[in-house]
Structure formats: structure tokens, C-alpha cells
ZADO-994979 format. One line per 4 residues: number of its first residue (from 0); for each residue x, y, z of C-alpha. Coordinates in pm, 1 decimal. Example, Ala and Ser with C-alpha at 12.3 -4.5 7.8 and 13.67 -1.06 7.14 Angstrom:
0	1230.0 -450.0 780.0; 1367.0 -106.0 714.0
//
This chain:
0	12363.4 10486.5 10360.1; 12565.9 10304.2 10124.3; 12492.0 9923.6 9908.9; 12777.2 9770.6 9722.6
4	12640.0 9598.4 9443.1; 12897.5 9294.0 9383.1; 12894.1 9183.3 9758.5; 12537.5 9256.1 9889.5
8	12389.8 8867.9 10027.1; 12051.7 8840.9 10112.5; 11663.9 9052.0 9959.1; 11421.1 8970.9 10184.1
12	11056.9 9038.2 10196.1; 10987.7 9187.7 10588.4; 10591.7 9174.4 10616.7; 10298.2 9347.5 10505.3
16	9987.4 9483.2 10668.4; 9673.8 9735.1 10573.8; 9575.6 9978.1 10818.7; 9419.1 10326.9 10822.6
20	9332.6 10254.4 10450.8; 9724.0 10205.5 10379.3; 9924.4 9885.6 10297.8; 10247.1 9934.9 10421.5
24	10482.8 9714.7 10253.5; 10875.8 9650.8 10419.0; 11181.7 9494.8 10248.8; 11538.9 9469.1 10398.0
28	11857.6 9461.2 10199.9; 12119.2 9252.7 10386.3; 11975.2 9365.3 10700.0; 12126.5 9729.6 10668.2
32	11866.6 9903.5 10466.9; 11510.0 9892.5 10485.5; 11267.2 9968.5 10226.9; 10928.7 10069.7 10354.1
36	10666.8 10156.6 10064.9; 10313.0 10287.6 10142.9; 10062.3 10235.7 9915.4; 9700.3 10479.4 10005.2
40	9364.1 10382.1 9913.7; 9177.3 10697.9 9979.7; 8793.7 10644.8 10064.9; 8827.5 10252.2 10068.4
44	8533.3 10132.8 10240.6; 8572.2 9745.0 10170.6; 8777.6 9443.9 10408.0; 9134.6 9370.6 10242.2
48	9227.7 9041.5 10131.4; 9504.6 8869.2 10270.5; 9600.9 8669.7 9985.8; 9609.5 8953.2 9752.1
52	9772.1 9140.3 10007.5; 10017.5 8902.8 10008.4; 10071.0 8907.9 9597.5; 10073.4 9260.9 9624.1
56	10393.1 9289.9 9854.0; 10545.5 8973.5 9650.2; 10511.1 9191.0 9320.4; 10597.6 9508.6 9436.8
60	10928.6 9419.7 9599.7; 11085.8 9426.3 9263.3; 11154.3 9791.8 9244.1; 11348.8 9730.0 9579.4
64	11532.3 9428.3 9457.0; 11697.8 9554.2 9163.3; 11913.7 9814.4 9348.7; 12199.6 9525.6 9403.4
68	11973.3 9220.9 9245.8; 12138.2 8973.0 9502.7; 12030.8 8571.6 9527.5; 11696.6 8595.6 9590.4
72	11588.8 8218.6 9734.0; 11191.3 8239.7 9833.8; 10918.0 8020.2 9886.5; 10628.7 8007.9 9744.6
76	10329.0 7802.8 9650.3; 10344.1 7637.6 9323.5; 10167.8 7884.5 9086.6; 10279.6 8171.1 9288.9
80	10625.1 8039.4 9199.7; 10587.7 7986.2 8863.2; 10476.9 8369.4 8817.9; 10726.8 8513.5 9053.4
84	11019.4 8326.6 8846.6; 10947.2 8485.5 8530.2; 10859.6 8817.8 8714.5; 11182.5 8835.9 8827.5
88	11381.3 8737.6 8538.1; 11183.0 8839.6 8198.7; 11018.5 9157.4 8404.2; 11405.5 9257.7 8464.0
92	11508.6 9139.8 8120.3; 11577.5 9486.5 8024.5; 11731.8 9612.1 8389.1; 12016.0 9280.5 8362.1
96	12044.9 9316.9 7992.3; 12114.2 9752.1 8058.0; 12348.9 9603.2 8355.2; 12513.9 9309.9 8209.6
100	12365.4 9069.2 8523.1; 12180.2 8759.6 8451.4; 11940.0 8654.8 8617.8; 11885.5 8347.5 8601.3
104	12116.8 8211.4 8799.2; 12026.7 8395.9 9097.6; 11640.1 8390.2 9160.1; 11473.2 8097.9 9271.7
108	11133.0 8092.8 9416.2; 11065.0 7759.7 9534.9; 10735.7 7565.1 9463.9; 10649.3 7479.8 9838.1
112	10274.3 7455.2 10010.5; 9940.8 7607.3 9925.4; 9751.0 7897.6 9930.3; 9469.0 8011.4 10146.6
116	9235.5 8142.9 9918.1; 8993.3 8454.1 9997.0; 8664.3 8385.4 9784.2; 8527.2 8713.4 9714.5
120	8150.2 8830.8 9685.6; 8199.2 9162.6 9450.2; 7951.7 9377.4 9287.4; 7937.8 9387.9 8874.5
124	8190.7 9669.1 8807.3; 8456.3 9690.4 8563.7; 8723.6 9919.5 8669.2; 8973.9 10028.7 8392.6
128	9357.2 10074.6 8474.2; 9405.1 10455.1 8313.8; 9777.1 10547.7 8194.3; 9660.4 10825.1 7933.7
132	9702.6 10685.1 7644.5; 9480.1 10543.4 7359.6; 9476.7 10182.0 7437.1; 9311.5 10255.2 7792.4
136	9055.3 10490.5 7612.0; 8955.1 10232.2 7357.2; 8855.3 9985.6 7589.1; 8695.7 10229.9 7857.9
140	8499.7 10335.7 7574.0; 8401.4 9957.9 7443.3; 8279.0 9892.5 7798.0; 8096.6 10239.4 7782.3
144	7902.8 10147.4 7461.2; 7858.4 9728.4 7573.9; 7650.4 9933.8 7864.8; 7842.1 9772.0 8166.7
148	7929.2 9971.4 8445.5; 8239.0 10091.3 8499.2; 8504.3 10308.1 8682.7; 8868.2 10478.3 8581.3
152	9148.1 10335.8 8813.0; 9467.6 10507.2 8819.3; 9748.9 10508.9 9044.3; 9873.9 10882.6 9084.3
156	9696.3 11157.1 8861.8; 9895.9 11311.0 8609.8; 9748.1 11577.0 8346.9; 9684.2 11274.0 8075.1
160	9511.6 11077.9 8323.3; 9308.7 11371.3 8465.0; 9199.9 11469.7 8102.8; 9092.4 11133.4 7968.0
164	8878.2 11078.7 8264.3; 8717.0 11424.8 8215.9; 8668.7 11375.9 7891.4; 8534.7 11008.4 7900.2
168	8293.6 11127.9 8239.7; 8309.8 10851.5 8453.1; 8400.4 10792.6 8848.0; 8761.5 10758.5 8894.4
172	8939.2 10600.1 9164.9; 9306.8 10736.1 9211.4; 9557.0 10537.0 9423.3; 9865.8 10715.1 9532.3
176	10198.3 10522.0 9529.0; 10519.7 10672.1 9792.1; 10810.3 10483.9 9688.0; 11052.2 10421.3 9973.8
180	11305.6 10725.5 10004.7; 11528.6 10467.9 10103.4; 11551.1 10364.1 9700.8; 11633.2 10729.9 9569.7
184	11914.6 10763.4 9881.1; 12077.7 10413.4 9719.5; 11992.1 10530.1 9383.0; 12194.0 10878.6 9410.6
188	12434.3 10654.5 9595.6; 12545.7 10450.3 9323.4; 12306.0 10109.6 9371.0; 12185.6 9960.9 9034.7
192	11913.3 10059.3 8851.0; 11696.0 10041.9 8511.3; 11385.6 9947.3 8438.6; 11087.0 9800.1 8612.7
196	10787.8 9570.9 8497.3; 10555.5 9858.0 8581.3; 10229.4 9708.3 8450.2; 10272.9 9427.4 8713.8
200	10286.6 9673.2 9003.8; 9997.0 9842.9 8846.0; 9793.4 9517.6 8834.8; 9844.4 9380.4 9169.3
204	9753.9 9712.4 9315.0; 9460.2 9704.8 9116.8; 9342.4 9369.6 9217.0; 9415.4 9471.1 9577.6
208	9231.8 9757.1 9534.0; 8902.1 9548.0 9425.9; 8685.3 9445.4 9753.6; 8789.2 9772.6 9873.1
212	8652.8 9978.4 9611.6; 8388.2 9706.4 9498.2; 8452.1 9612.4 9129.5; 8484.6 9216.9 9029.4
216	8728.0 9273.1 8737.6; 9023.6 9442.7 8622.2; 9024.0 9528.2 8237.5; 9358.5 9582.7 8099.1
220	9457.9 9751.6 7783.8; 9740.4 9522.8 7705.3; 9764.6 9447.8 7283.6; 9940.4 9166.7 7102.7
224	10247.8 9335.6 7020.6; 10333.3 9376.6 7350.9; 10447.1 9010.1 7333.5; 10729.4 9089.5 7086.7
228	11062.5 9108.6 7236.3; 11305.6 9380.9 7180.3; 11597.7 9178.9 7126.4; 11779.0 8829.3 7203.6
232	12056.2 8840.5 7469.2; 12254.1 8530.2 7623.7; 11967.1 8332.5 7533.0; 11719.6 8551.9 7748.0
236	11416.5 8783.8 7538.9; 11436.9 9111.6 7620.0; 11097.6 9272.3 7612.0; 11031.3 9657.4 7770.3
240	10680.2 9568.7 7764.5; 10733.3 9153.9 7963.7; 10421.8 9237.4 8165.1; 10214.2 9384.4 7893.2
244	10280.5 9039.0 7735.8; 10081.0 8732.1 7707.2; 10316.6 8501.1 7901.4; 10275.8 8724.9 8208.3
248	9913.8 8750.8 8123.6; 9841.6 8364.5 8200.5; 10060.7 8378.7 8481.7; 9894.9 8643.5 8635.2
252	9560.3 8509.6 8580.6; 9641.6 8153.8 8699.5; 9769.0 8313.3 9007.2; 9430.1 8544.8 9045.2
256	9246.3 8243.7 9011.6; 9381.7 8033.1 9302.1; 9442.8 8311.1 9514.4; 9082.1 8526.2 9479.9
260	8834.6 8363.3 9324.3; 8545.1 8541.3 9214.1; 8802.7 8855.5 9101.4; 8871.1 8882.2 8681.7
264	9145.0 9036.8 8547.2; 9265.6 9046.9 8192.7; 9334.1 9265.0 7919.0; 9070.1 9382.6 7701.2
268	9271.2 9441.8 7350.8; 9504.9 9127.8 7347.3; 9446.9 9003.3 7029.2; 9439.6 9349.4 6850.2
272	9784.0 9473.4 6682.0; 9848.2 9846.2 6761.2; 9730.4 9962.1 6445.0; 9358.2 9840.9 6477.8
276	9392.6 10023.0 6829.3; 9439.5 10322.9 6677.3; 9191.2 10307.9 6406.1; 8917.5 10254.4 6667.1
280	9095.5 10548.0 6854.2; 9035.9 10744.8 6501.2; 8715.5 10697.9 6523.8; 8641.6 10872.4 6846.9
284	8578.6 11229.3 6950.4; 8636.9 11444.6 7217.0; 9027.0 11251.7 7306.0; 9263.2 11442.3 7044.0
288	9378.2 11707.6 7346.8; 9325.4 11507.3 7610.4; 9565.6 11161.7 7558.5; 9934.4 11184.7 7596.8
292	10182.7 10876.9 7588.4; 10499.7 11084.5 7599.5; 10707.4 10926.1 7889.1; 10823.7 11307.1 7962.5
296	10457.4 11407.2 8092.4; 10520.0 11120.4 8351.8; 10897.9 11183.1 8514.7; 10872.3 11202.4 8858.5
300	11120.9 11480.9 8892.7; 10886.2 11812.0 8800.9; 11192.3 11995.8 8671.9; 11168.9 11733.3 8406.8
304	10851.7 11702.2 8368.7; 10722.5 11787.7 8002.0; 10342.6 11893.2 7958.0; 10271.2 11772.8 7640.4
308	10420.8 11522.0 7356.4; 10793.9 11600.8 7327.7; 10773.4 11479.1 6940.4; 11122.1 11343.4 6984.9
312	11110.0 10972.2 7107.2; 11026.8 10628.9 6990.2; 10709.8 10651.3 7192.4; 10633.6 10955.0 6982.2
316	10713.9 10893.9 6662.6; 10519.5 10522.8 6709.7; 10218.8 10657.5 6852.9; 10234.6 10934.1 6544.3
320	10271.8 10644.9 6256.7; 10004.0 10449.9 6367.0; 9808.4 10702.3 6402.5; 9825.6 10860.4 6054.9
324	9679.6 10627.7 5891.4; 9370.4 10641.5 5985.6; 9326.5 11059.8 5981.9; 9357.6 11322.7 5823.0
328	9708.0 11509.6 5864.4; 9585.5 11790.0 5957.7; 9449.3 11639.0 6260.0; 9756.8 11434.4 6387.5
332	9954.4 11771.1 6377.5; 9699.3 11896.7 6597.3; 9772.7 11607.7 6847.1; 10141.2 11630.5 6849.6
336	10206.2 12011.2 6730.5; 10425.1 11962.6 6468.7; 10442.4 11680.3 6163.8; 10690.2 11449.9 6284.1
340	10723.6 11326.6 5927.5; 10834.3 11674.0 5771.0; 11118.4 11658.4 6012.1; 11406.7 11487.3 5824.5
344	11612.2 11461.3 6159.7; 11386.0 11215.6 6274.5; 11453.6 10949.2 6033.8; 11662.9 10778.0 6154.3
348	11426.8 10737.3 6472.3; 11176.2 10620.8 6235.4; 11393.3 10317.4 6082.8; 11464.4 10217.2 6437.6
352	11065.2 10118.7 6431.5; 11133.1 9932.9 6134.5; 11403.6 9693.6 6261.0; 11626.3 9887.5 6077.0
356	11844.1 9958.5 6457.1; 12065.0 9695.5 6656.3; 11705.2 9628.7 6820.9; 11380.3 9755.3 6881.9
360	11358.7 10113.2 7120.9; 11287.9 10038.1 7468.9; 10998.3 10203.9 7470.9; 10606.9 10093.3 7462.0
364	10603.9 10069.6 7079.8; 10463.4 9810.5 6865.5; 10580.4 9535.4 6656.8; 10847.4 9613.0 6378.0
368	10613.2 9467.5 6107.3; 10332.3 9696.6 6230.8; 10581.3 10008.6 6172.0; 10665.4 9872.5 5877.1
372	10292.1 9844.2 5770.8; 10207.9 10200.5 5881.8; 10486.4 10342.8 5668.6; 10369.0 10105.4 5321.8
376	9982.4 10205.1 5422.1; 10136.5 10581.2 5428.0; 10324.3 10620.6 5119.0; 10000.3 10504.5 4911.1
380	9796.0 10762.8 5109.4; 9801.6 11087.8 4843.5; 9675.2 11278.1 5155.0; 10019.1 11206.0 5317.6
384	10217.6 11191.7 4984.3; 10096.8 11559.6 4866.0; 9936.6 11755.2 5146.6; 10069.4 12049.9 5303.0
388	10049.0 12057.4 5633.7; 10236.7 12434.4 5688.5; 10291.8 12686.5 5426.4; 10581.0 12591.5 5165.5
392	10645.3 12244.1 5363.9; 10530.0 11896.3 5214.1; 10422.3 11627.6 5429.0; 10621.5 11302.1 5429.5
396	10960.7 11432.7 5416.5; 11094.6 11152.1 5624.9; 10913.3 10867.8 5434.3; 11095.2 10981.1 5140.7
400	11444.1 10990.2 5308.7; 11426.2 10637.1 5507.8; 11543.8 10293.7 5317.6; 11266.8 10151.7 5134.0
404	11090.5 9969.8 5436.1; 11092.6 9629.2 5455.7; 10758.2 9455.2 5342.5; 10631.5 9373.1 5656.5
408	10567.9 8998.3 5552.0; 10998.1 8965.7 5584.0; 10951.7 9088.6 5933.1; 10716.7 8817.7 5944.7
412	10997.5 8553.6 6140.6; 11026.3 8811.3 6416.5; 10694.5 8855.7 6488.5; 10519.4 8639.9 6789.7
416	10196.3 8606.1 6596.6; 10423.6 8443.3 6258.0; 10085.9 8315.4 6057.7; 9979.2 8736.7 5985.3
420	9883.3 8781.7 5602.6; 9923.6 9126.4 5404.1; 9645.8 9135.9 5231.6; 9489.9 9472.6 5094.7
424	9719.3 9680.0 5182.9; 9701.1 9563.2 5579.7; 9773.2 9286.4 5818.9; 9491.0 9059.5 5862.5
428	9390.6 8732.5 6055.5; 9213.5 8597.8 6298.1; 9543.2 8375.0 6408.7; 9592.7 8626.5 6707.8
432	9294.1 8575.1 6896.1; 9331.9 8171.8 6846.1; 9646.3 8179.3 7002.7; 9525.0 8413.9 7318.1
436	9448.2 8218.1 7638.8; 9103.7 8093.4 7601.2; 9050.0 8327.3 7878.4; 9125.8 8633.1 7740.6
440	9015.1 8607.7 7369.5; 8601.7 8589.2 7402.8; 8566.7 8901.7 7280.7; 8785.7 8805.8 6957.8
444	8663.6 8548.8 6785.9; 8379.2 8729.2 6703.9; 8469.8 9086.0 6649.5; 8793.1 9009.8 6481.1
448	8965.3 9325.6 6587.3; 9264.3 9222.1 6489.9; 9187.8 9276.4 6123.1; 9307.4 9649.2 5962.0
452	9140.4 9607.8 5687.1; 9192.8 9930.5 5435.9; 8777.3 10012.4 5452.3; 8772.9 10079.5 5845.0
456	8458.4 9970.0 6045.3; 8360.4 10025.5 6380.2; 8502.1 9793.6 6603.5; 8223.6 9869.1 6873.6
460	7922.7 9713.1 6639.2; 7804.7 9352.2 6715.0; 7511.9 9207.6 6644.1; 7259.2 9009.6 6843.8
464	7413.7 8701.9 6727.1; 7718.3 8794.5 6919.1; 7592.0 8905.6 7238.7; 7391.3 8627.5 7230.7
468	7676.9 8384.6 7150.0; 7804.6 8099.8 7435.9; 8147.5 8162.8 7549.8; 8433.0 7878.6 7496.1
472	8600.9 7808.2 7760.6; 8356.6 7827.6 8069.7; 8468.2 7537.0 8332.9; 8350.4 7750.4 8643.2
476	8049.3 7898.7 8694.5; 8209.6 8195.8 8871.8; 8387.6 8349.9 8545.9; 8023.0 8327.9 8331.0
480	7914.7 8664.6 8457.4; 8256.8 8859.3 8353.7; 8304.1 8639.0 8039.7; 7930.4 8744.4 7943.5
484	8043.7 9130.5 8001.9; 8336.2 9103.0 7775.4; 8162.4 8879.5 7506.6; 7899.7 9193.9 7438.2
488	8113.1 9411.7 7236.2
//
């Protein structure tokens, strides 16, 4: 089997179905290859909807398409359209920017017809996408402690995932994803290739997953800086994280809403920065060994495979500086192993964070200002400045070896969420959670997690006021119940 690239014609979406508790999804490439993808659902009880179905193999088909990205001309009902247009394009910003294709030129979903809708009847369940991280265990644990029932969703099981759901003791549903082998034949073959939005896939199977599991919504651990692209090419953002965003976010929703009404999905943390996610992760117990975000843990290939945090990657150094802030030194090095920051090598790693590189890592890192903050809230921490954390070595070796960091309010013009103040020694406003979909922010307006102030508090505590408080935003009655969940906390 062999794809050329430059002269392939035609991506087309074959059909879908769900049988034996499996949706099989096909795709053909120019009528030569076939892509079939099965997606299991193991102990699914509940009827599939046809509409989500649908989304599903609309959503997924991007991993297939990018192996010759050919002119893609689809249609589509209006909002449908509207997401699958940007999917295609910003979700592959990275993949055509790596590959010097645009785009933009070459998809077109057209806005043509309706939707049948599937109104679903679903029990009160929350279930919680799981990537084994921090961000997923903060807001498992916020729905924990608001008292609403929930349930771990993952799709696969690696050791991070297995461990945080141990540790957290909750019911977890595991999907299992088989890629087409048709993809890793054109792949060894030559075909293009580069990076998928991953968090999309992850959310329509989620969504699918809901009247067959029996949960009514989806909560995402997707944070503000998420929006902030890596760099500007041709006119076109490139963001790693598109589908982590807020853009795709409204999309998303809008599309949920017309096609399965009754179903929420949304992200939990969206108007928190990264460093207020990982204060709140500070202040938990019982995580430290369990979480890993090091990309290594999750290569498919097992000869690759790492088992812990390889301490040499953005992701690692990132998740590290937030982190430190908020403990003690001695307790980060017993996360990662080793002090990242007594490793002069890794410096100039660290200044890529800052903004200091020709663009942000592709990687799931935060904003540049909120690196940038992390380092200034670090150098006036004497607990970083003068502790030892091994015999004879001083911490902070690489803080003292970077360029003097930028003050993150001149990294304000590059930041999606421009109206942040440094106050105190942190960022703080409540600008983020204004500017969230009305949807998504209920939670923030009252909470204020965005705020990293330098006097932590616990960003579970509400008061009756709160819970008791009406939610903006409520046009139909059938979002009231899942609004009310979130609003708790």
C-alpha cells in the first residue's frame, strides 16, 4: 500500500454503525485505501445515538485525513459546519504549520440542511475525562467534595490513569481506541503526519459514550491558557492545545446542543490559569506518586514507553515550575526524582517557557506570562533561593543562569486574557471568567479561581450564599440541573 501526498484527490467519510457494543467507523482515501477504526465500549448497556454517532465519525476522521490532507468538500448542517471548519484547520494548525500545507484553502464543509436531534433522558452523573494529570484530578476532586456523583472516563488505561483512579476511588469507565492499521502501513510508508486535536476525539467519544454508560454531562479539565497560541504563521494561530481552547469549546457545545439535547459538556477549570490549578493540586493528598503528564508514559510503541516523568521536556519542566510554588522542594523532587532547577542544562528549556524561543514548545504547557510568573514568584521564595535539596547542591541553579525573566505584565500583549493585573506578587482578575461563554463560567464568578493570590485558599470552600446563588445564563430549562451541579463548588 502506497499514498502519494501531492496527487491524492478525494477523503471521504464511508459510514458508521454500533454493533456488538462497537462503533465501527470507515474512511476511504481516493478509493484505494480504507481506514476502518473500531472504537469498544465494554459493558455498555444503554441505546446509541445516531446523531452523536454521527459527530463521532465526523470528528474522528481527522487522524485519517491528515495522512495526504487532500480537498476535503463535505456537507454538513450549519453548526455542524461551523465546528468541523475550524476542526479541520486550527485542530491541524500545528500538523500544516510542521508540513508547510495550508489549510485553508482546501477544507470546506458546507452549511447545508438540518439535524435530527436525539433528546436524551440521562441519569444525574458527571463522568470525568481522565488523562493523568493534575487538571483532571482537580476537578474530579471539586465534584467529589460539591457531593455530586460521579465516574472516571478514560479511553485506554495507562499506569497514570490507573493510579489516579485508585487513588481518587471512584468507578471508572475505560474505552479502548484500535486505530486503523491501515494509518501506521501509510505512516511507515511515507504519508504525512504530525499532530492531532486529541482532546476532540476524546470528547466526542465521551459524549457518545453517555446514554450508554448513563451520565448527563461531560466535565472537562480544559484551563484558560489553553487558548494561547504557540505562534503566528501565514496569518493562521498555531495552538498544540486548539481543542483545549475556548473557541473549540463553544463550538463544541453549540453543536452538543442541537444535536443531543439534554447531554452537558464543558470544561470545569476554564477560567483558571495553570498556576491556580496547581495550587489547588498542592493542596491535595494522596496524588504526588500517582499523576504523570510526561508524554513518554503515553507512546504507543512500548519500547518507548517511559514509566515515569522523563524530567527532560517542556511538559516537564512546565508542570515542575508551576508546581513549585506552591510546595515545599523537597516534595516536588519527590514527584519528578530529581530538581529540575539544579540542572543547569535545562535552562535553556526553561527560557523557551518564557517566550524567550522562536515560539512557545508544542507541548501542553501554559501561557508564557504564567512561566514567567512562576519563575518571579520563585526567586522571592528563600525556600527555593537557599534550600538544599541533595547534599553539597543548591536549589535554583537554573533560575540563576536564565536572562532576567520578563515581568510577566510585558508578556501581557500575547496573552488571550490581555486585562490580567500583577498584583502581590501574582496574576489576578476576575476578567477570565467574564470573558468565558456564559455557559461555561458559573462556577467562576463566584469562586474566582482564577486569582493566585500569594496567601493560598482553598479553592473547594463556598458558602451557602453560593450554592444558593441563581445561575446567569439559564434560557432552557434542560441545562438548570447541570448548571446547578457546577454552580456548588
Amino acid at each position: 500500500m502506497s499514498v502519494q501526498p501531492s496527487v491524492a484527490q478525494a477523503f471521504r467519510f464511508a459510514d458508521a454503525c454500533y454493533e456488538d457494543s462497537t462503533a465501527i467507523l470507515r474512511y476511504t482515501l481516493d478509493d484505494d485505501v480504507e481506514f476502518v477504526e473500531r472504537i469498544r465500549f465494554p459493558g455498555a448497556q444503554g441505546q446509541a445515538s445516531d446523531a452523536l454517532l454521527a459527530l463521532l465519525h465526523l470528528i474522528v476522521g481527522v487522524s485519517y485525513y491528515k495522512t495526504a490532507a487532500p480537498q476535503l468538500e463535505v456537507d454538513a448542517d450549519p453548526v455542524t459546519a461551523a465546528l468541523l471548519n475550524r476542526l479541520y484547520v486550527d485542530g491541524l494548525s500545528e500538523f500544516a504549520y510542521v508540513n508547510r500545507i495550508d489549510l485553508r484553502d482546501r477544507v470546506q464543509f458546507s452549511p447545508v440542511g438540518d439535524v435530527t436531534a436525539d433528546g436524551l433522558s440521562l441519569p444525574r452523573r458527571t463522568a470525568v475525562p481522565i488523562g493523568g494529570g493534575k487538571d483532571s484530578i482537580v476537578t474530579l476532586e471539586a465534584l467529589k467534595r460539591a457531593g455530586e456523583p460521579i465516574v472516571a472516563f478514560s479511553v485506554g488505561n495507562p499506569d497514570p490513569i490507573r493510579r489516579t483512579v485508585e487513588a481518587a476511588g471512584v468507578e471508572h469507565i475505560v474505552v479502548e481506541r484500535e486505530l486503523s492499521p491501515a494509518l501506521f502501513r501509510l505512516n511507515a510508508a511515507g504519508a504525512l503526519n504530525g499532530h492531532v486535536p486529541i482532546t476532540a476525539i476524546v470528547s466526542a467519544i465521551a459524549c457518545f459514550a453517555a446514554p450508554l454508560y448513563g451520565f448527563d454531562a461531560v466535565a472537562m479539565s480544559n484551563e484558560r491558557s489553553a487558548s494561547e497560541p504557540n505562534l503566528v504563521w501565514s496569518g493562521l494561530e498555531v495552538n498544540h492545545q486548539w481543542s483545549k481552547g475556548l473557541q473549540f469549546e463553544r463550538l463544541f457545545r453549540a453543536t452538543l446542543a442541537q444535536r443531543a439535547p439534554g447531554l452537558e459538556w464543558f470544561s470545569l477549570l476554564r477560567p483558571w490559569s495553570e498556576l491556580a490549578i496547581a495550587r489547588a493540586f498542592a493542596q491535595l493528598d494522596g496524588y504526588d506518586q500517582a499523576f504523570t503528564s510526561c508524554n513518554s508514559v503515553f507512546r504507543r510503541d512500548p519500547a518507548g514507553r517511559g514509566t515515569g516523568w522523563c524530567g527532560d521536556c517542556p511538559k516537564c519542566r512546565f508542570v515542575f515550575l508551576v508546581l513549585a510554588p506552591w510546595m515545599e522542594p523537597e516534595r516536588v523532587v519527590g514527584i519528578f526524582g530529581r530538581n529540575l532547577l539544579d540542572e543547569p542544562g535545562q535552562a535553556d528549556g526553561f527560557a523557551e517557557l518564557l517566550g524567550r524561543g522562536k515560539h512557545k514548545p508544542f507541548d501542553c504547557v501554559g501561557e508564557r506570562a504564567e512561566s514567567a510568573a512562576a519563575l518571579a514568584l520563585l526567586t522571592s521564595h528563600d525556600r527555593w533561593r537557599d534550600t538544599h535539596t541533595r547534599p553539597g547542591r543548591r536549589s535554583g541553579r537554573v533560575a540563576g543562569t536564565l536572562p532576567r525573566p520578563l515581568h510577566p505584565a510585558a508578556l501581557r500583549g500575547r496573552s488571550p486574557c490581555a486585562s490580567l493585573t500583577w498584583r502581590d506578587g501574582a496574576w489576578a482578575s476576575g476578567a477570565p471568567a467574564a470573558r468565558a461563554a456564559p455557559r461555561t463560567a458559573r462556577c467562576a464568578s463566584r469562586t474566582s479561581p482564577a486569582r493566585c493570590s500569594s496567601t493560598p485558599t482553598n479553592p473547594y470552600r463556598t458558602s451557602a450564599a453560593t450554592r444558593s446563588a441563581p445561575v446567569r445564563g439559564s434560557s432552557t430549562a434542560r441545562m438548570g440541573s447541570a448548571r446547578s451541579r457546577r454552580a456548588r463548588w
